[in-house]
Structures are given as structure tokens and as C-alpha cells.
C-alpha positions in Angstrom: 191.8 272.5 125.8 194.1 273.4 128.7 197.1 272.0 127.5 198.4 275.8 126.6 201.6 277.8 126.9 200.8 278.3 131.1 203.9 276.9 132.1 203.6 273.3 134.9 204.7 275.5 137.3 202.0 277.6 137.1 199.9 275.0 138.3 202.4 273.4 141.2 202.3 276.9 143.1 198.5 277.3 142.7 197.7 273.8 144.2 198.1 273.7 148.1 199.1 270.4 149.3 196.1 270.5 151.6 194.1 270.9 149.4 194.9 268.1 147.0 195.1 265.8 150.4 191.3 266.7 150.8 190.6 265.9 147.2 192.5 262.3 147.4 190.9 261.6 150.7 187.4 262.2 149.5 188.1 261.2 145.9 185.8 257.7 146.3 183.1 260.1 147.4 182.0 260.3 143.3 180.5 257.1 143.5 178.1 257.6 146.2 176.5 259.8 143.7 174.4 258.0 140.6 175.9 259.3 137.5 175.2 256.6 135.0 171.9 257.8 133.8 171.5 261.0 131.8 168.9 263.6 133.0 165.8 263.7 130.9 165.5 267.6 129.7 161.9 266.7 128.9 161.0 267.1 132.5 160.6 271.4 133.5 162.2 270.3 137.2 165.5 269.6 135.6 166.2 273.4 134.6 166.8 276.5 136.7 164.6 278.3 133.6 162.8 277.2 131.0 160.7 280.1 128.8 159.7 278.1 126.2 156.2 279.2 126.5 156.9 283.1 126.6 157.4 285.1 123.3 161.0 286.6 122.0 162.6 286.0 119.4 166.1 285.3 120.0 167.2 283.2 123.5 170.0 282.9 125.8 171.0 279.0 126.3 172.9 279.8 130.0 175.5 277.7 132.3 175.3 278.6 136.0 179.3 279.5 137.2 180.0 276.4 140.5 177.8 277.4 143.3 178.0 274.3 145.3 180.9 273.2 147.9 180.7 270.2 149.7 183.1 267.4 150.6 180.2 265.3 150.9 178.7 265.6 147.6 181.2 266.0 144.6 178.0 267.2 142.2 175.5 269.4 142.2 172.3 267.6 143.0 169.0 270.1 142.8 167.0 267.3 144.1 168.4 269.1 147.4 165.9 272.3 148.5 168.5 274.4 149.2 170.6 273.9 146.0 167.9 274.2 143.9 166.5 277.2 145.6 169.8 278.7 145.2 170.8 277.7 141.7 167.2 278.9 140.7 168.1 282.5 142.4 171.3 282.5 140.5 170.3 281.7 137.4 167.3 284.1 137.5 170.3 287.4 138.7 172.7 286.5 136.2 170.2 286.5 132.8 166.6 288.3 133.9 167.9 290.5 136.5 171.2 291.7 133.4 168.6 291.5 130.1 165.4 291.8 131.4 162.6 290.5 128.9 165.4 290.8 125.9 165.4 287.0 124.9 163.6 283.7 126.0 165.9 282.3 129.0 167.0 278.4 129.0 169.1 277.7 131.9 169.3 273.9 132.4 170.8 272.1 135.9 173.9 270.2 134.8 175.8 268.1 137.6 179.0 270.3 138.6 181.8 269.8 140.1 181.2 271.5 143.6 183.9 274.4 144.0 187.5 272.0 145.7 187.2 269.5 143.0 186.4 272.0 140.2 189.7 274.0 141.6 191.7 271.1 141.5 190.2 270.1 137.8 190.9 273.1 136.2 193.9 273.9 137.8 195.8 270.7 136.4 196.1 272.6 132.8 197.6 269.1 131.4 194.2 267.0 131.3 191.4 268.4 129.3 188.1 268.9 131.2 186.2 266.1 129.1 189.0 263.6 130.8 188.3 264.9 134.5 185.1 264.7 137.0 184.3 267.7 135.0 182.8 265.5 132.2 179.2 265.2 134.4 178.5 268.4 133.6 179.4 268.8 130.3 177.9 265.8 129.4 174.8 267.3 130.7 175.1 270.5 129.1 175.2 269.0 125.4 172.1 266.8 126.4 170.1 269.9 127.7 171.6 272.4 124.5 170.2 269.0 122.3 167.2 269.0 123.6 166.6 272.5 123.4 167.5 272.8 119.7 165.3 269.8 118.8 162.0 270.9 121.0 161.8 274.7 121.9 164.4 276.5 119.7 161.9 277.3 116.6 164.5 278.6 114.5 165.7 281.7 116.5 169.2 283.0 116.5 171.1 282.6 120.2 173.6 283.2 122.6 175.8 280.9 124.7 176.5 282.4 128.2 178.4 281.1 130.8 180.9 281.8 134.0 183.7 279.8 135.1 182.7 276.2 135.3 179.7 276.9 133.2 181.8 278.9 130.3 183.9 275.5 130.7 181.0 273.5 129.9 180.3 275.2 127.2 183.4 275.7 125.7 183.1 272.0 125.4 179.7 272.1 123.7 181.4 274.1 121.4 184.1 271.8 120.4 181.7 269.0 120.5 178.7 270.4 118.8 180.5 270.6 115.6 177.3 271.8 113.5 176.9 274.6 115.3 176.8 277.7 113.4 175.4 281.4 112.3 173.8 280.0 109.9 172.1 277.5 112.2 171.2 280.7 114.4 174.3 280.7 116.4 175.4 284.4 117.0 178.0 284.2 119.8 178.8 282.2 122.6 180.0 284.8 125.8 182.5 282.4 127.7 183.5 284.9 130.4 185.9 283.8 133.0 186.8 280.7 130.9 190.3 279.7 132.6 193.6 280.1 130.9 192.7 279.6 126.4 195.5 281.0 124.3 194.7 281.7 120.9 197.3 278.5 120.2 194.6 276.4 122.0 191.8 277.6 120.8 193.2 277.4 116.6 193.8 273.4 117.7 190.0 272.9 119.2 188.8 274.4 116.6 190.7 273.7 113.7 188.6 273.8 110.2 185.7 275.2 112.0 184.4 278.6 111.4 184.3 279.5 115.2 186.9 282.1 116.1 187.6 284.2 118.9 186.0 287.5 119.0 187.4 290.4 117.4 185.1 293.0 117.7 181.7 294.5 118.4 179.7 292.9 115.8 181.1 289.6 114.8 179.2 286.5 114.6 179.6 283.0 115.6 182.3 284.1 118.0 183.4 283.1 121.3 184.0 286.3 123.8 185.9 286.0 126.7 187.4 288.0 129.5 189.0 287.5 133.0 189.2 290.5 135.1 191.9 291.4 137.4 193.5 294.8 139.3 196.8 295.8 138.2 198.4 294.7 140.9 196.7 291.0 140.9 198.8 287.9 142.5 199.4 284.9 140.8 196.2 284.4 139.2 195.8 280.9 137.4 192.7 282.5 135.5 195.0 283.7 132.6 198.5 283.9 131.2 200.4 285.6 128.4 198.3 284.7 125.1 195.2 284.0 127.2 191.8 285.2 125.0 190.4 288.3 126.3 188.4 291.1 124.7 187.6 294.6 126.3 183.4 294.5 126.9 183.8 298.5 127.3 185.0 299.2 123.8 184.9 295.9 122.5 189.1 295.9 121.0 191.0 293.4 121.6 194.0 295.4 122.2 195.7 297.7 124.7 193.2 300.6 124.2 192.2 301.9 127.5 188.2 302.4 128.2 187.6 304.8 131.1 184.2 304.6 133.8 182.4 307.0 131.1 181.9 304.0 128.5 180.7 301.5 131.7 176.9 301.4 130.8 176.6 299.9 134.4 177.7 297.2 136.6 174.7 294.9 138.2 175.2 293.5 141.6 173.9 290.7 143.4 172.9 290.2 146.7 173.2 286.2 147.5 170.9 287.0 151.0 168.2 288.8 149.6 168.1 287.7 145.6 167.9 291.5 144.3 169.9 293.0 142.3 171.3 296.8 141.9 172.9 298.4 138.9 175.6 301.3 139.1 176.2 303.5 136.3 179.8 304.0 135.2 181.3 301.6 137.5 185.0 301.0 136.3 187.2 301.6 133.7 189.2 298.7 131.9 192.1 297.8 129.9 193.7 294.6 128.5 196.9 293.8 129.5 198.5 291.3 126.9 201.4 290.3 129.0 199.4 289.0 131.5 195.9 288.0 129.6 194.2 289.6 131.6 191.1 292.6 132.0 192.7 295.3 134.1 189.9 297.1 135.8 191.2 300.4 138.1 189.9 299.1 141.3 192.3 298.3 144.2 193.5 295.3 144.9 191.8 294.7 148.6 188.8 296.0 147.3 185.3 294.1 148.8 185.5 292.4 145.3 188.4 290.4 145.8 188.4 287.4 145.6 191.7 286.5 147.2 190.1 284.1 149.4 189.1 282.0 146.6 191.2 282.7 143.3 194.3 285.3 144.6 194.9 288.7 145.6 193.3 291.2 143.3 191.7 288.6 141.2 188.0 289.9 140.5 187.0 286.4 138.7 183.3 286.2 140.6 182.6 289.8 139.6 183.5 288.9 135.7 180.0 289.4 134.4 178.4 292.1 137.2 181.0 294.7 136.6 180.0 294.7 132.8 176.6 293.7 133.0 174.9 296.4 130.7 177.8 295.9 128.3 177.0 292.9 127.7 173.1 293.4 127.3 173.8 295.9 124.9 176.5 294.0 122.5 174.3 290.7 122.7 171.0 292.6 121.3 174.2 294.6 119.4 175.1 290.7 117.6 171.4 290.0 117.4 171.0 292.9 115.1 174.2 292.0 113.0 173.0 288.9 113.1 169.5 289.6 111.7 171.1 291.8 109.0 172.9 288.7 107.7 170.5 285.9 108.0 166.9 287.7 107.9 164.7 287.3 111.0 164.6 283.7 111.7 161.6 281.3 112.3 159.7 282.2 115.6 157.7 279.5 115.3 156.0 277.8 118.7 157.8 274.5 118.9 156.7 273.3 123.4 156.1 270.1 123.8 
């Protein structure tokens, strides 16, 4: 998957040599952890959100972004109060508080990488993410999408949504999942801040398959993804020339600039308190191919940059929040296209 045109050294100047000391000093730490068994989905404790009993008829199948770091404990474990609290709050922010009572929610925990390792993992572009520690949470993330399908689905059409680790582990469900489809009620998977895919890559992953990168405002059983920088962004290992990226203001795929006017509204969220705020018109945004990247005209040492984390001027934990009534609107948008093409769908009560 990340084997792509991002050149080697790409990856040796974005990997501190402290860092990958810590990583190989607390690389036996994986096993203290019990990773053998698979979670049972069955069980409501192991998901963030679980609607199957509430009406709507399409859902959103989500994939928290990492929200864990500990030396100590390479993977997410929700059996701790405070993770679970905090995924929980998360999860709740980045699909209720951005579409309301749109869709049904499903947002399952999947065993992470916590954020040093998952750096590290998706850094090394050379190994894909099924061949690294990464492969926990992907693993769980096709057991929970399978157990969804089989038990609570009912026949409605749905998203895939994800951020950073989780559009990773879905990307993967994706490749894996080979049978998914529009006409199996797949309508688009939104894979925003998924690191460093050229078009190359994605044509080998998904070779024969009808899956394609999005093109548009209204395509269907597409992947959309975007990674979103200032123009003046550092190094950022997020994206490179050929990298996917769509504009979620006017939905092109080219250099077309969108100003703040066609920004429906960023939403915000505040980690301390759990509430979210929306702004109107927020930014403008423009693709720049050369880099693969979102250009969004906001400084560079802005309070959303991330340039303790991912660079100078890299906005990568803002992704979704700056175009969070974008992408409410295009989803119910590829809903209705979807609907147009395939009739309603079954809505049929399916809990266990």
C-alpha cells in the first residue's frame, strides 16, 4: 500500500533517531499485551457506538484517528476507564456532533497502535500496514465491519469514515473485503488523512476491482481522501507528488481554487470539555498537485498546527473539523445518488 513514488529519503529525514531508539527499546513491550484472541463484536462494550436499535436508514461504519500514547501499552486497550471514556467522547465529536441524527452510527474499538509506534509504522513507506504492529487493528476492524454486515446492517447503503490510523484501517478493509460494493450498499468510503496513496498504489491494490478514487461530488463506491496543509508546510510525510486528494469545498480534483464562501462550516472540538462548536465559512482551499496536498489559507503557526506532531504548517489533526459540514452534506449528497441508482434499500430490523 505504501510502497509508492515517496522517495526512501523521505522517510530517513522524518524518523528522529530518538525516536526509533524508544521504539527498539520498548519494542518487547507488544507482548505484555494479549493479542491472540479476536474481540467478540457481539458484546455492546466492545464499540465506542453501536445504534443498531435507533431508526435511519443509511449508517456510517467509523474508525477512531490514534488517540492513545503510551510507552507502556503499545495498543489501545478500552478495558482502561480513561481510554474508554475518551475514545467514547471522540467517537461521539467526530460522527454525532458532524451529522447529527443523519445515519445510524457504528464505531467499533479496534486495538491501535498508540501514536510513537503508529509514527514509526507508517513512516517506513516500504512495509505495508498488514506486515507491521498495525495489523491488530486492522484485524479488528474487518471482524467488527463483519459483524456488522451479518447482524445490524439490514440492507442499508453506507459510508466508511475514518482519520489517520483509522482511514489506514480501513483502507485495508477495503483491499481485503473484496465483495464490497454499491451494489452491496457501499456508497463511499471517506479515508481522510490516509498517509502518502498515489493513484500508482491505489490502481495496484485495487486492480480488477470496481473501487476507484473519487472524482467528483456524486460518485459511488469511491474512496475520498484529503490531507491538509498551509502553503508554506515543512516536510510533511502525510503526502507527496501523486498523493490522492480531492477538494471537499468544490469537490474537483484539480487546481481549482474554493474560497471561505463555499466552507459550509468547520466543527471544533474541545478535548476538555466534549462539546463541539461550528464556524461558518472557515477557510478557503486548494489542491496543490505538486505536493499532494489540500492547501488551506491559514498561516503556517496558526493554533492548528500541528508542528509538534507531524511538521510545520501541517494541519493533519484538523483534516475532518475544518470541513466538517462538507462532508455532512456530500455523504447525504452520495446517499441520494446512491438511492437514485439502487432504489431505497432494505431497512429491515436485523439486532440481535
Amino acid at each position: 500500500m505504501f510502497r509508492t513514488t515517496c522517495s526512501a529519503d523521505s522517510f530517513r529525514r522524518h524518523v528522529p533517531v530518538l525516536a526509533l531508539l524508544l521504539l527498539l527499546a520498548f519494542a518487547g513491550m507488544l507482548g505484555a499485551q494479549d493479542v491472540s484472541g479476536a474481540v467478540d463484536y457481539s458484546q455492546p462494550d466492545n464499540w465506542a457506538i453501536r445504534d443498531s436499535g435507533q431508526t435511519g436508514d443509511w449508517d456510517i461504519f467509523y474508525i477512531c484517528p490514534t488517540l492513545t500514547s503510551s510507552l507502556k501499552t503499545p495498543l489501545m486497550d478500552w478495558a482502561d476507564p480513561k481510554t474508554e471514556k475518551k475514545v467514547r467522547a471522540f467517537a461521539e465529536a467526530q460522527t454525532r456532533g458532524i451529522f447529527q441524527s443523519d445515519a445510524r452510527i457504528f464505531a467499533p474499538f479496534v486495538r491501535q497502535l498508540e501514536y510513537t509506534r503508529c509514527d514509526m509504522a507508517l513512516k517506513d513507506n516500504r512495509i505495508p500496514p498488514e506486515q507491521t504492529e498495525l495489523k491488530h487493528g486492522i484485524r479488528d476492524t474487518l471482524d467488527a465491519f463483519d459483524w456488522y454486515l451479518r447482524n445490524v446492517n439490514g440492507g442499508r447503503p453506507f459510508i466508511l469514515l475514518g482519520h489517520s490510523q483509522g482511514a489506514v484501517d480501513l483502507y485495508c478493509l477495503l483491499k481485503n473485503r473484496r465483495d464490497v460494493s454499491p451494489e452491496k450498499g457501499f456508497v463511499a468510503a471517506y479515508l481522510i488523512g490516509l498517509p502518502r496513496v498515489t493513484e500508482t498504489a491505489f490502481a495496484r491494490d485495487f486492480s480488477g476491482r470496481a473501487v476507484k478514487p473519487a472524482k467528483g461530488a456524486e460518485d459511488l463506491g469511491v474512496v475520498v481522501v484529503w490531507n491538509t496543509q498551509a502553503p508554506g508546510a515543512k516536510n510533511p510525510f502525510f503526502t507527496c507528488p501523486g498523493t490522492l486528494c480531492i477538494n471537499p469545498l468544490n469537490w474537483r480534483t484539480d487546481s481549482e481554487p474554493a474560497g471561505p464562501e463555499a466552507n459550509l462550516g468547520a466543527v471544533f472540538y474541545d478535548y476538555r470539555t466534549g462539546k463541539t462548536e461550528r464556524t461558518a465559512h472557515f477557510c478557503g482551499a486548494v489542491i496543490d498537485p505538486a505536493k499532494g496536498a489540500l492547501i488551506v489559507d491559514l498561516p503556517v503557526r496558526s493554533r492548528f498546527d500541528a508542528k509538534g506532531f507531524m511538521g510545520v504548517g501541517v494541519f493533519h489533526m484538523n483534516d475532518i473539523w475544518f470541513f466538517a459540514e462538507n462532508l455532512r452534506a456530500n455523504a447525504n449528497l452520495r446517499i441520494r445518488a446512491w438511492r437514485q441508482t439502487h432504489g431505497k434499500g432494505q431497512t429491515e430490523k436485523t439486532e440481535p
